[in-house]
N, C-alpha and C positions, 0 to 999 in steps of 0.2 A: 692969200697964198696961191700959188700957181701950178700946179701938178702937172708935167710934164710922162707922156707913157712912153717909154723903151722899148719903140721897135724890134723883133727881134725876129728869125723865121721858131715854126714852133717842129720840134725834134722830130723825127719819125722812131716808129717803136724799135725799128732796127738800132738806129743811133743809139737808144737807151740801151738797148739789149748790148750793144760792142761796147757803150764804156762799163755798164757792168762786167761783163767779162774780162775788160782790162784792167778794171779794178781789184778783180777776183783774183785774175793769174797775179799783181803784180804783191798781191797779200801773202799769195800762195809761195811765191820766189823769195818776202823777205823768211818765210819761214824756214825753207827749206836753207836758206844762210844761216839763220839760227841756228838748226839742228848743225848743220855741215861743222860750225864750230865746237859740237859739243863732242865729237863721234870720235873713238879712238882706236875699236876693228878695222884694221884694213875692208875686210868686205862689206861692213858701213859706210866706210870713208867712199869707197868705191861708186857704191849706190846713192849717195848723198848725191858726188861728182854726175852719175846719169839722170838722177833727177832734176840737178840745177840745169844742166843741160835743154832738158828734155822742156823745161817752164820757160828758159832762155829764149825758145825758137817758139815756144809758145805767144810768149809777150813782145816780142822780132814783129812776127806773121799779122797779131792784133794787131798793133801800132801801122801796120802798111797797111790793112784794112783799112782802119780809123784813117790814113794820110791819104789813101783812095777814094773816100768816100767824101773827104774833104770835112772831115770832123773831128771839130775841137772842143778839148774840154780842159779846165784849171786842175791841177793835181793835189790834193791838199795834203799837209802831214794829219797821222792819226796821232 
């Protein structure tokens, strides 16, 4: 048998640390969808609407990060 090794470069800790991060905001954003659909106070519904926001420009900002930095990563469903 032949064993062949997969080149690869190896991550810097920043790299780890933004897709954790990106992973977090984008856990954090389907949540804040869940909720948004379950809320039926206007002043919920409100604050649902600023918080999706507020994750939105969150997960925006990483991703430019991550596209700056020149780092990729596979997104997997949980």
């Amino acid at each position: 048998m032949v064993y062949m090794k997969l080149l690869s470069r190896r991550k810097r800790p920043t790299e780890d640390l933004l897709i954790k991060e990106i992973n977090k905001t984008k856990l954090a954003l389907e949540a804040a969808y869940s909720q948004f659909e379950y809320v039926v106070d206007p002043d919920l519904i409100d604050s649902c609407i600023y918080e999706l926001n507020a994750i939105q420009k969150r997960y925006k900002y990483l991703l430019k990060q991550a596209k700056a930095s020149d780092i990729s990563f596979i997104e997997t469903k949980s």
